[in-house]
N, C-alpha and C positions, 0 to 999 in steps of 0.2 A: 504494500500500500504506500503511495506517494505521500511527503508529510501533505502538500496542497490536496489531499480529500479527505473527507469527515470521517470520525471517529465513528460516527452513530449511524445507522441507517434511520433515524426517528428525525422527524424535523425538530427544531427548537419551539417549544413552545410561545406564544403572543404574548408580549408584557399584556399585563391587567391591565380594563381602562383606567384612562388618569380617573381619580376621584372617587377608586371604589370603596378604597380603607375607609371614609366620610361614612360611607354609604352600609358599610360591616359597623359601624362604630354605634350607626343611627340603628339598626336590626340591634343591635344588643340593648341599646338604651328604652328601644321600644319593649324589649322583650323583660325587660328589668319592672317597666313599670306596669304592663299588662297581665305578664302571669305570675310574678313576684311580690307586686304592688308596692315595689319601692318608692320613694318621690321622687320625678325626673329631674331636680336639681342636686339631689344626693346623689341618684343614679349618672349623672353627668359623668363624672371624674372616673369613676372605673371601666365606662364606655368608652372613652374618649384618650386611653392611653394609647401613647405610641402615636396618638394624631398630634402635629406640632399646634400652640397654641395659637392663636385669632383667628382668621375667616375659617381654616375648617371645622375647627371643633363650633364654630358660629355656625355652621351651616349641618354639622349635625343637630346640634338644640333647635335649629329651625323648622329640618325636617319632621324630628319628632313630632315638635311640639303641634305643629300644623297637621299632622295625620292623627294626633289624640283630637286636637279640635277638631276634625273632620271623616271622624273613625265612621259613625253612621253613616255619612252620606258614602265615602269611598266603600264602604261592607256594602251596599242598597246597589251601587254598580256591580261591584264583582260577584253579588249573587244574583245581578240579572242576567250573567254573562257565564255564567254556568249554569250544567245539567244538572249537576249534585252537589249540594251545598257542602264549601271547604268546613274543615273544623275551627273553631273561632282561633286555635293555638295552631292551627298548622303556618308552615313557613312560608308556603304558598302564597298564603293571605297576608302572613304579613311581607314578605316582599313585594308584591302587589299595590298593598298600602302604600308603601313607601315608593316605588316607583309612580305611581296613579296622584300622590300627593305633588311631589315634583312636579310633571307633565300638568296638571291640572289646578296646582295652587299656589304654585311658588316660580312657575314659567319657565321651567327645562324644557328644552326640546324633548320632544316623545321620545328621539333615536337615543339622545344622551342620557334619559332615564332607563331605560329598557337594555342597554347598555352595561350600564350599571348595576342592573338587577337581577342580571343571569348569572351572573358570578357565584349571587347568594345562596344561589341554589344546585349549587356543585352536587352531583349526584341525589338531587332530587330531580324532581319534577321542571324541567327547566320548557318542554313545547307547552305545558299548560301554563307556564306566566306568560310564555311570550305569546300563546295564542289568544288566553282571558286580553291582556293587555291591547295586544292588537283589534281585537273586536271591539273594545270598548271605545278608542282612539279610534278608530274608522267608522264608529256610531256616533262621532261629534260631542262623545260627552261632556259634560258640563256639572261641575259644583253647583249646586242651589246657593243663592244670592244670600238667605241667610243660613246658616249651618244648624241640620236638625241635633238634639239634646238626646242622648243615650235614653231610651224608654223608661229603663227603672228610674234615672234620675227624673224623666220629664212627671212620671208619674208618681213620686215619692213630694216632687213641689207642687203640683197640681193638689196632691189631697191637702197639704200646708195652705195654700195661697190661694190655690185655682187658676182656672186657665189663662185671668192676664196677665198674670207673674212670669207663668210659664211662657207665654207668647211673648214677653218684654226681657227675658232670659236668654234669650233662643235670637233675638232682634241685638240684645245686649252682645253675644257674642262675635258678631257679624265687625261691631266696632272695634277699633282698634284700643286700649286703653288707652287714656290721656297722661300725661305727666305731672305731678302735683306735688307744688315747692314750700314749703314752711319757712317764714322768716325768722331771720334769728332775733327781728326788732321789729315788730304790725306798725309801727308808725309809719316805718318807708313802705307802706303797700304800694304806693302810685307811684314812689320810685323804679323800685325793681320789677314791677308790670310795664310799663316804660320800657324801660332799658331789655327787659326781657321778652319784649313784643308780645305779650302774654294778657291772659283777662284772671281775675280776681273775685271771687264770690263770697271772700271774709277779710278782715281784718288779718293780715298774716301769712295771708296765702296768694299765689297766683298759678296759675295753669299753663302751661306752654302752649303753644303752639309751632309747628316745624321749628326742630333747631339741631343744633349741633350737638358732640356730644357732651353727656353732661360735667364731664369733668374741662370743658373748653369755655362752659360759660362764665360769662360776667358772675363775679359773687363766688362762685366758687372755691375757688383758694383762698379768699380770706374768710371762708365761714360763713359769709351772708346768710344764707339760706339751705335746706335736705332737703333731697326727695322723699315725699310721703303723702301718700294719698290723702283727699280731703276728708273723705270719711274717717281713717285711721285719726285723724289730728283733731276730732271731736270730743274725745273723752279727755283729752288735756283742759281743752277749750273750756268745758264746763268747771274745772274747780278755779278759774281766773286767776286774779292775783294772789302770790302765795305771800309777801309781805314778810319773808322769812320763814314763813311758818314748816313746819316738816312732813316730808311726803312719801310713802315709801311708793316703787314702782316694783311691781313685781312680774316677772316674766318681763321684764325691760327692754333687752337686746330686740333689733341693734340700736335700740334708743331713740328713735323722732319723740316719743312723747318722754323721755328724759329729758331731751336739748328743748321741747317745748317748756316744758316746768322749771327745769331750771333759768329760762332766760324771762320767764313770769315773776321769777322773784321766791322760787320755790327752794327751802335745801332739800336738795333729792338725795334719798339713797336707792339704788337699782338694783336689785336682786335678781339672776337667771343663774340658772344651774349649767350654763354651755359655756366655757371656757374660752373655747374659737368666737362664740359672736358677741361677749363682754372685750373682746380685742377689740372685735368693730365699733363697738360702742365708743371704746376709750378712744379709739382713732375720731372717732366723728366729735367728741367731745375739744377734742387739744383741736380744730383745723374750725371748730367754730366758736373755740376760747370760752366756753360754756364749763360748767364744774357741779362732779355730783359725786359722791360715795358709792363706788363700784364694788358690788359684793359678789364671790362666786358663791351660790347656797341652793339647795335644794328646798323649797318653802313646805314642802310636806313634812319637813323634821325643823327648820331653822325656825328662830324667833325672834325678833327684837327685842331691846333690854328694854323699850317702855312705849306705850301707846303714841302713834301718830295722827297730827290732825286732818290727816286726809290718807288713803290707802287707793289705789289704783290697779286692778287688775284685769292685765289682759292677757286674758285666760287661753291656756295652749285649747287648739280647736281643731277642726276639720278641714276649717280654710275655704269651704266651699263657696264663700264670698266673694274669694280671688280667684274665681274659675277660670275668669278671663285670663288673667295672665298666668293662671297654672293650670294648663287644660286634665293634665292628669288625675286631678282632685275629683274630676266625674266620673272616673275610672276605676281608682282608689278606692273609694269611700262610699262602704254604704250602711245599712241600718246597726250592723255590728259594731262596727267604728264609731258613730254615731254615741251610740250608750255608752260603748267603753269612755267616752270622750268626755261625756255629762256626767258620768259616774266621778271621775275625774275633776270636773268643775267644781262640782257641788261640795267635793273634799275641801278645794281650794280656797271657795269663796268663805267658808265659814268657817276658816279658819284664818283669814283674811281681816273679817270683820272682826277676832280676838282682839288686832294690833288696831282698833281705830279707837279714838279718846274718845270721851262723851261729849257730844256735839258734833262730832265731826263726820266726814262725808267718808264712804265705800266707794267705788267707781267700780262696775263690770260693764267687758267690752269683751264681745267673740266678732272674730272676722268670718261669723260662719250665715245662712240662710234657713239652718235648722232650728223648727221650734224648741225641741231638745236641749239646746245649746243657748237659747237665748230667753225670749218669754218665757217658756217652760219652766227655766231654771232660773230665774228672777221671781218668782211664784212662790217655787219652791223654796228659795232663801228668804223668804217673807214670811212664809208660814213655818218655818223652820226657826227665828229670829225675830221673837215679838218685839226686841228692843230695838228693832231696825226698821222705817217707815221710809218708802219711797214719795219724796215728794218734787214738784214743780219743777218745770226747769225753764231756763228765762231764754226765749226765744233770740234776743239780741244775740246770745253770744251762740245761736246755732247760723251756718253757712247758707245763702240763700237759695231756698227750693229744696231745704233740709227742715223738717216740722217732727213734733212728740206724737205720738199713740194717743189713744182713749185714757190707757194706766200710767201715761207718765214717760214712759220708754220711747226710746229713739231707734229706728227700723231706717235702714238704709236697703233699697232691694234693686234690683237692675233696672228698674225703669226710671232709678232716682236721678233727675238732670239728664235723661238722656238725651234731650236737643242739646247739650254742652259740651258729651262725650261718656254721659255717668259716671258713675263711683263702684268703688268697691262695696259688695253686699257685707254691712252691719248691724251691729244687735250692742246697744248700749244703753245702763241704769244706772240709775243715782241715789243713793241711799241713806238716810243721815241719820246716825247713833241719838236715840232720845234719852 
């Protein structure tokens, strides 16, 4: 044999398309939160090794996230587009997903999804994706304009709220979230909405509109202002000026309603038991010169040495509020979660109210949608807690197109301001020691 002929009789195998590692990275993260029920921001970082950091591993969380947002609609194709329904965990389907989401929601070329998707299925089924895929792409398909809600979830709010919740849910998700900044000082409102071409619906707050990223704007490096939703920055709002007075926050990290209290006038101490996000905290505290007594504690055993005049809790939940920007949560979490969750609050809160002086106010807040988790469990701590009386809350200091309940409570739900962009779904009470 001449050295100029090949060693092998076999040809050389075709590099992989550029992009497929993205594309293995997104199959795992999906598969992390779907049959695992990880959370896709935890589940990130063990998906996404070996992919170097910025736009790819950006464009894995993209794809994910956009195929949890549009699991029903892309499942409602591919089982029109088969004779035998896949299994909800086969690979099939979810590479499918994931290809069908690209092509159809994120603006890949069909070739350079399908491309990409055969890979996934190395000794699988590789002519049933590419021929589901092709039929569906050659039948013109189309996303519906707003994205349907997984059944059990749609029917689990439906018996909570009924159908205009659900249909303003479902409307909600179609939006894109807004951005929403907390000032470090409400006097400059009409400064830093100015400068930040943005609109304002409190004292404190303004809203973006298109901008750059957020660590490039105006106010940024010297602290001016966080990102934190308007809804989330309500439960601060309501106990005002602290005038010194002492305030615990518990479940704190990464802190917007810490840096809110404390620049109220409040001395805060912030208790969470996560070590990694009391970092974050302290970093957002030093870059907006803001100051509070950062504790690492676990509040189911921890206690303070002596009653404060105001306690704050926002209570770990289900999240089901921020389904917009965590589509996983519809996924995640259902009526088990749920209880185990409330089970859980209801420890908290009343034990909570031990650390509040006489006279002084409780705050509970879940970023959840579930009755469980909010009314329910505000009820329940009422009837549980003769010495604690929900009363009034003074509208001024609520954000406008933000109103109380019948009982006194504050209900944020997807339809809250949605000609402005809406809010995150919340559940917050007010309670004051007699």
């Amino acid at each position: 044999m001449s050295p100029e002929q090949p060693t092998s009789r076999y040809p050389a195998s075709p590099p992989p398309p550029a992009g497929l590692p993205a594309r293995r990275a997104a199959l795992k993260l999906l598969d992390a939160v779907l049959r695992r029920g990880e959370p896709l921001e935890l589940a990130l970082h063990g998906a996404t090794q070996g992919i170097p950091a910025g736009n790819d591993r950006a464009l894995v969380h993209a794809i994910a996230a956009e195929a949890l947002r549009r699991l029903p609609d892309l499942d409602a194709l591919i089982d029109g587009a088969t004779r035998q329904r896949l299994p909800d965990d086969a690979k099939a389907r979810m590479v499918l997903r994931i290809a069908l989401v690209q092509a159809l929601g994120l603006g890949t070329p069909p070739h350079a999804a399908i491309a990409t998707a055969l890979p996934l299925v190395d000794g699988g089924p590789r002519k049933l994706v590419h021929g589901v895929f092709g039929t569906i792409m050659r039948g013109e398909a189309r996303l519906p304009e707003v994205p349907a809600l997984p059944p059990e979830v749609a029917a689990r709010w439906q018996g909570q709220w009924g159908d205009d919740m659900v249909e303003g849910a479902a409307r909600a998700f179609a939006i894109r979230p807004p951005v929403d900044l907390s000032l470090r000082d409400p006097a400059d409102t009409a400064l830093w909405t100015e400068r930040l071409s943005g609109t304002s619906f409190a004292p404190g707050h303004v809203r973006l509109g298109d901008h750059d990223a957020i660590t490039e704007l105006p106010g940024f490096g010297e602290g001016a202002w966080w990102v934190q939703d308007l809804a989330a920055s309500i439960p601060a709002r309501l106990l005002g000026a602290g005038e010194g007075r002492h305030v615990l926050d518990l479940c704190a990290a990464p802190g917007g309603k810490t840096m809110q209290l404390a620049a109220s006038g409040w001395r805060v101490t912030a208790i969470d038991q996560s070590k990694r996000r009391l970092e974050r905290l302290s970093e957002n505290l030093e870059r907006t010169g803001l100051s509070a007594d950062v504790l690492t504690a676990d509040i189911r055993t921890w206690s303070p040495d002596a009653p404060a005049d105001a306690v704050l809790l926002d209570a770990p939940c289900t999240a089901t509020g921020i389904y917009r920007r965590h589509p996983d949560v519809l996924h995640r979490i259902g009526p088990r979660q749920i209880a185990e969750l409330a089970e859980l609050q209801a420890l908290l809160i009343d034990r909570a109210a031990q650390w509040v002086a006489p006279g002084g106010v409780l705050l509970y807040a879940t970023c959840s949608l579930e009755h469980a988790e909010g009314e329910d469990q505000a009820r329940g701590f009422l009837a549980r807690n003769p010495g604690f009386a929900s009363f009034s809350l003074d509208a001024a200091a609520l954000p406008d197109g933000v109103s109380t309940t019948g009982e006194g409570f504050i209900r944020t739900l997807p339809a809250t301001l949605m000609g402005q962009g809406g809010v995150d779904g919340f559940f917050i009470a007010r309670f004051r020691r007699t």
